[in-house]
C-alpha positions as CSV (number, residue, x, y, z in Angstrom):
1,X,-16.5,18.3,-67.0
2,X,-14.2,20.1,-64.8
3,X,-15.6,21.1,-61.2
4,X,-16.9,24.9,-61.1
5,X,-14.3,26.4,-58.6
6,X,-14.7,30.0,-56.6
7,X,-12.4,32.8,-56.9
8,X,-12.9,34.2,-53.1
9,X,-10.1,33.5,-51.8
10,X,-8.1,35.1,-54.7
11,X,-10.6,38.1,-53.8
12,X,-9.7,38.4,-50.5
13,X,-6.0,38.2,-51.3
14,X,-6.5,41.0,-53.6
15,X,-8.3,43.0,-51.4
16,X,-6.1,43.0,-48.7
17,X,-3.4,44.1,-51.6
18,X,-5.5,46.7,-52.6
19,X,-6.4,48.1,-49.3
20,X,-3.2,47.7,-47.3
21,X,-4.8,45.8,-44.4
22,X,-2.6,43.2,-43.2
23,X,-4.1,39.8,-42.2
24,X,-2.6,36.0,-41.2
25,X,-2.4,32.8,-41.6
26,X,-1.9,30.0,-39.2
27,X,0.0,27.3,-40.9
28,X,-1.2,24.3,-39.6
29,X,1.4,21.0,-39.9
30,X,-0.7,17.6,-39.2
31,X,2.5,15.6,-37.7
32,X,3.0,18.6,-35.4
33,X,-0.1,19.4,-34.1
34,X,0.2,16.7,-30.6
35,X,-2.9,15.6,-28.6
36,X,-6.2,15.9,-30.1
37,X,-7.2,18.0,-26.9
38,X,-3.9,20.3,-27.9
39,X,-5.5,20.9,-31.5
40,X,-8.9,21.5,-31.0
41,X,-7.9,24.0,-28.3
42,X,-5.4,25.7,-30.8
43,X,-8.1,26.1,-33.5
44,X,-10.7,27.0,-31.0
45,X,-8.1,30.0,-30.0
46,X,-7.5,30.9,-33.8
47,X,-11.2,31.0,-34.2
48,X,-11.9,33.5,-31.0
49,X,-8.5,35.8,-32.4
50,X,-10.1,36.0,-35.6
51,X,-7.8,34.8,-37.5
52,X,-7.8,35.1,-41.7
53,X,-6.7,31.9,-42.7
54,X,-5.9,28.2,-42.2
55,X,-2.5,26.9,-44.6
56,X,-2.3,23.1,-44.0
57,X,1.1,21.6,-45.2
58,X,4.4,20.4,-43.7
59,X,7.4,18.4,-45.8
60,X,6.2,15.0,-44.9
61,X,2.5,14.5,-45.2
62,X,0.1,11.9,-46.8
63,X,-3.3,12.4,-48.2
64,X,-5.2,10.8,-45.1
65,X,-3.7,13.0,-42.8
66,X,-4.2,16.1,-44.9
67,X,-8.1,15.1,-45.1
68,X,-8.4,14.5,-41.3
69,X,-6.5,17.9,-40.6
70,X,-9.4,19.8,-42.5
71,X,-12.4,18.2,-41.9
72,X,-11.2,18.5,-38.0
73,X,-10.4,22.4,-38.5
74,X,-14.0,22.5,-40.4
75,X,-15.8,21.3,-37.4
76,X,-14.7,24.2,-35.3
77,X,-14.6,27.1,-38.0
78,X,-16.1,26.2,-41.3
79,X,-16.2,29.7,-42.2
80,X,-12.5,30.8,-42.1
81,X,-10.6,29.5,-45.5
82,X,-8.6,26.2,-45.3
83,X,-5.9,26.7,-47.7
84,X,-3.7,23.6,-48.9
85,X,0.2,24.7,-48.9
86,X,1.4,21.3,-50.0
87,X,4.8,19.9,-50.6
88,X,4.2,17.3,-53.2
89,X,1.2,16.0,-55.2
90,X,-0.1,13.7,-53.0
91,X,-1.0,16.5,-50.2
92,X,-4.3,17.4,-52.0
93,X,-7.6,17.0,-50.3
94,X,-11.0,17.8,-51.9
95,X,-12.0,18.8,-48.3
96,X,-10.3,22.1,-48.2
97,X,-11.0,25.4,-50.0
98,X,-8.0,26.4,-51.9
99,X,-4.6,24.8,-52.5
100,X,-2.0,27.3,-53.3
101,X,-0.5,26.1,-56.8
102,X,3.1,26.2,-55.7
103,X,5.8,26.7,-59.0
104,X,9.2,27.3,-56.8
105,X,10.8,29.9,-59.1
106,X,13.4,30.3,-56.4
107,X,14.7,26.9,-57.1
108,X,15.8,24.8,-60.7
109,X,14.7,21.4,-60.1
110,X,12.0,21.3,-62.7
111,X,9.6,18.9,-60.5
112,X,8.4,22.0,-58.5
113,X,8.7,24.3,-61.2
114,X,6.4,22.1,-63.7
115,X,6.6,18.6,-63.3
116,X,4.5,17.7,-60.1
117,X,1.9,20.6,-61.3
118,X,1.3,18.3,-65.0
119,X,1.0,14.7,-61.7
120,X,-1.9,17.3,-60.2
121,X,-3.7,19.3,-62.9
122,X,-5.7,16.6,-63.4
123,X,-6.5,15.9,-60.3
124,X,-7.6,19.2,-59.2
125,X,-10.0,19.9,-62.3
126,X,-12.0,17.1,-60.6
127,X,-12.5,19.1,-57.4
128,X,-14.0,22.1,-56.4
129,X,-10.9,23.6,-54.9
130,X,-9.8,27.3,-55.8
131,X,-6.7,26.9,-57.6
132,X,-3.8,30.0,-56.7
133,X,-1.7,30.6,-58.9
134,X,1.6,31.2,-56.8
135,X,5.6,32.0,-57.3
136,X,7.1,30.6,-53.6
137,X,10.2,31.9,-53.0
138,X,12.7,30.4,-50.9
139,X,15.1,32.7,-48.9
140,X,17.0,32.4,-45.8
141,X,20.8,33.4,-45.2
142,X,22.2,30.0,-46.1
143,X,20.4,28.0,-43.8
144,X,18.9,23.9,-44.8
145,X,15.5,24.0,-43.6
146,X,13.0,21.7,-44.5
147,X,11.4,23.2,-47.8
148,X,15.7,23.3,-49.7
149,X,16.3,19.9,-48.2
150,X,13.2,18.2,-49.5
151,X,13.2,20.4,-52.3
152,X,16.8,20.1,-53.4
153,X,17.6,23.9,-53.8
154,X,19.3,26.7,-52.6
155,X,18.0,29.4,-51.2
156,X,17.7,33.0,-52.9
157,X,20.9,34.9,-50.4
158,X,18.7,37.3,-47.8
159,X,21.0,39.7,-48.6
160,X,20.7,39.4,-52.7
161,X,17.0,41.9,-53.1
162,X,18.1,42.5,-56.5
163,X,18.4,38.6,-57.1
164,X,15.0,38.3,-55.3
165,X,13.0,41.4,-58.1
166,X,14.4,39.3,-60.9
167,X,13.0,36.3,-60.1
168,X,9.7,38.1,-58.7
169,X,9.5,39.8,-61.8
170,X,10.0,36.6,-64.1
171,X,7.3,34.7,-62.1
172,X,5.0,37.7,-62.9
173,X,5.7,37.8,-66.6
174,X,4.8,34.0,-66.6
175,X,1.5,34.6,-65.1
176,X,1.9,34.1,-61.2
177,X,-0.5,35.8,-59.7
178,X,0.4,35.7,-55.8
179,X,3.7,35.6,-54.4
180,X,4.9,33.8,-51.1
181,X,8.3,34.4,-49.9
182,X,9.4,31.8,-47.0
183,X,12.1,32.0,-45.2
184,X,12.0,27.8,-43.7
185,X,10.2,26.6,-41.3
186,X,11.9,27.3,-37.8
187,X,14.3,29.4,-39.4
188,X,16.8,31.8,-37.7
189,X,16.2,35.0,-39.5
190,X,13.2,35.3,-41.4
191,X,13.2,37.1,-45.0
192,X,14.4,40.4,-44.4
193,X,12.6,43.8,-44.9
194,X,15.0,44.8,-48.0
195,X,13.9,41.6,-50.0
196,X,9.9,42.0,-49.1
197,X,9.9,45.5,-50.1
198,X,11.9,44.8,-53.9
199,X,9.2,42.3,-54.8
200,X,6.2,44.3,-53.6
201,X,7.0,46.5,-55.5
202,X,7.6,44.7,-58.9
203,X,5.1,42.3,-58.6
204,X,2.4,44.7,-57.1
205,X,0.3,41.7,-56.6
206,X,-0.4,39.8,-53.1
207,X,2.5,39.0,-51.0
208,X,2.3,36.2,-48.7
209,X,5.5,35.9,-45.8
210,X,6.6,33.1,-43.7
211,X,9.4,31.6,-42.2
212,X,11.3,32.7,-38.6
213,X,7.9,34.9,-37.7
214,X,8.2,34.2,-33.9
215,X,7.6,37.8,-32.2
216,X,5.2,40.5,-32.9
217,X,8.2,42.9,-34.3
218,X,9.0,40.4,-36.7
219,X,5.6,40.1,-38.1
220,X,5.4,44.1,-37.9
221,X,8.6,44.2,-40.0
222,X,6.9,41.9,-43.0
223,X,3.7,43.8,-42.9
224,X,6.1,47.4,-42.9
225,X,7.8,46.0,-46.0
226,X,5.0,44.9,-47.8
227,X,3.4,42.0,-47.1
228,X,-0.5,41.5,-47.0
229,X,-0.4,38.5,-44.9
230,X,2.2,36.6,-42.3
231,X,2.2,33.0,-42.0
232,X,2.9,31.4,-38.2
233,X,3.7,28.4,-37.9
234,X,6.8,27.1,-36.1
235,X,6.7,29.5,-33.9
236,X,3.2,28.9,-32.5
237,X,3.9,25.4,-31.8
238,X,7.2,26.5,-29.5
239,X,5.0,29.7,-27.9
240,X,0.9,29.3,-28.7
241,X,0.3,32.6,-26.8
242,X,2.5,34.3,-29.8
243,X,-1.0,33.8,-31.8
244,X,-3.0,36.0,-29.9
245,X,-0.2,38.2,-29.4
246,X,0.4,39.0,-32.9
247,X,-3.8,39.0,-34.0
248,X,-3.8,41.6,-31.1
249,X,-1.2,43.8,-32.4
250,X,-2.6,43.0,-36.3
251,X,-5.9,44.6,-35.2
252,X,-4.5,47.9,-34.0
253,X,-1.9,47.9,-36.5
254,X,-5.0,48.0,-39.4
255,X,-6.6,50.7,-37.3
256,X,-4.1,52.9,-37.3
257,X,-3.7,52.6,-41.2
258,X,-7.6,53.6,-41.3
259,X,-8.8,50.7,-43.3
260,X,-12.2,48.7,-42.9
C-alpha cells in the first residue's frame, strides 16, 4: 500500500499564491555547508529569522548525505518544512517532508523530463513524503552553471519572456502545479523581472525563484514580479548576514501589503 502523504506544504504554497505574502527558502547544499559548528549556527540563525522553508539539494549529492543534512536541520527546527530539491534520483530521503517532483520543461533531455521520475515513483509511494508536482525552469543570460552542465541543456534566454509563457503555459496544461524558475546557482544575473511576471501570470499558480539572489533589491525585484517565495542559497554561503537581511526586509515588505 502506498504511504498516506500530506498536502501542507502544497497548502502553504497556495496560500502564499493566494494572499500575496511573500516568504523564503534557504537552500541548503550538504557539500557546502563547512564545519559542523558553521551549520548548526546557520540553521540556528534561519530558525530565530523565521524563515519559511528548508530546500536541501546541490548537483552532486548522495543519499547518506542528503539523510544526515535533514535529520541535522530537524534537531534544531523540526517545525519548519524540509523540502528535497534534488538533482537526480538517488537524492531522496524518507527523513524530509516534501521533495519537489522536478520535470525540467525548460530543457529536452527526456531523463529530467520523464525518465528519472518513472527510477523514483516507486520509490516515493513507499514514503511518507509530500510529493510537488513542479515545472523548473532554467534561465540565465547564457551562462553554464551547475543545473545546464549536469543537466545537459540550455537555458531559456533572460531576455526571451515570450519563450519563457510558452513553456510555463505547456507545463500547466500537463498538470504542473508549482513553478520554479532558477536562474543557476552563483549566477550573475538572476531571472529577470520581465520573465517572472509572463509566467505569473499564465500559470497563476505558485511561483518559486532562485538563482543570483544575493542582495535585498534582488529578492524585492522577484517578489515585485511575482514570485511567492525566493530561494537563497549561493549567496548566503559568500555573505550569511544577507539571511537576516533579506527575512528583515521580507517582514516589512508583507506589512506593507496588509496581509496576515
Amino acid at each position: 500500500m502506498p504511504a498516506e502523504k500530506s498536502d501542507q506544504i502544497f497548502k502553504a504554497f497556495k496560500q502564499l499564491h493566494q494572499s500575496g505574502k511573500k516568504a523564503l527558502a534557504l537552500l541548503i547544499d550538504p557539500e557546502k555547508i563547512g564545519t559542523e559548528s558553521q551549520f548548526k549556527r546557520l540553521i540556528k540563525q534561519a530558525y530565530q529569522d523565521e524563515v519559511d522553508f528548508f530546500f536541501i539539494g546541490g548537483s552532486l549529492l548522495t543519499e547518506k548525505n542528503v539523510d544526515k543534512t535533514v535529520m541535522r536541520i530537524k534537531e534544531v527546527c523540526a517545525d519548519i518544512p524540509v523540502v528535497l530539491f534534488p538533482g537526480n534520483v538517488i537524492q531522496i530521503s524518507p527523513l524530509a517532508d516534501g521533495i519537489l517532483f522536478l520535470s525540467l520543461i525548460s530543457g529536452r533531455n527526456p531523463e529530467l523530463l520523464i525518465g528519472q521520475h518513472v527510477t523514483a515513483a516507486p520509490l516515493l509511494a513507499n514514503t511518507k513524503l509530500e510529493v510537488l508536482p513542479t515545472g523548473y525552469m532554467l534561465v540565465n543570460d547564457g551562462q553554464i552553471s551547475s543545473a545546464s552542465y549536469i543537466s545537459q541543456t540550455i537555458p531559456i534566454p533572460n531576455n526571451k519572456p515570450s519563450l519563457a509563457k510558452a513553456t510555463a503555459l505547456a507545463g500547466k496544461f500537463l498538470g504542473l502545479q508549482t513553478f520554479f524558475l532558477d536562474a543557476g546557482s552563483g549566477a550573475s544575473t538572476p531571472v529577470s523581472k520581465e520573465i517572472i511576471k509572463n509566467v505569473k501570470q499564465a500559470t497563476q499558480f505558485p511561483l518559486i525563484v532562485g538563482g543570483g539572489i544575493n542582495s535585498v533589491e534582488k529578492a524585492r525585484n522577484a517578489w515585485d514580479a511575482g514570485a511567492d517565495i525566493v530561494v537563497l542559497g549561493n549567496g548566503v554561503e559568500k555573505n550569511p548576514d544577507l539571511l537576516t537581511e533579506v527575512l528583515d526586509f521580507m517582514k516589512v515588505y508583507n506589512l506593507s501589503l496588509n496581509v496576515n
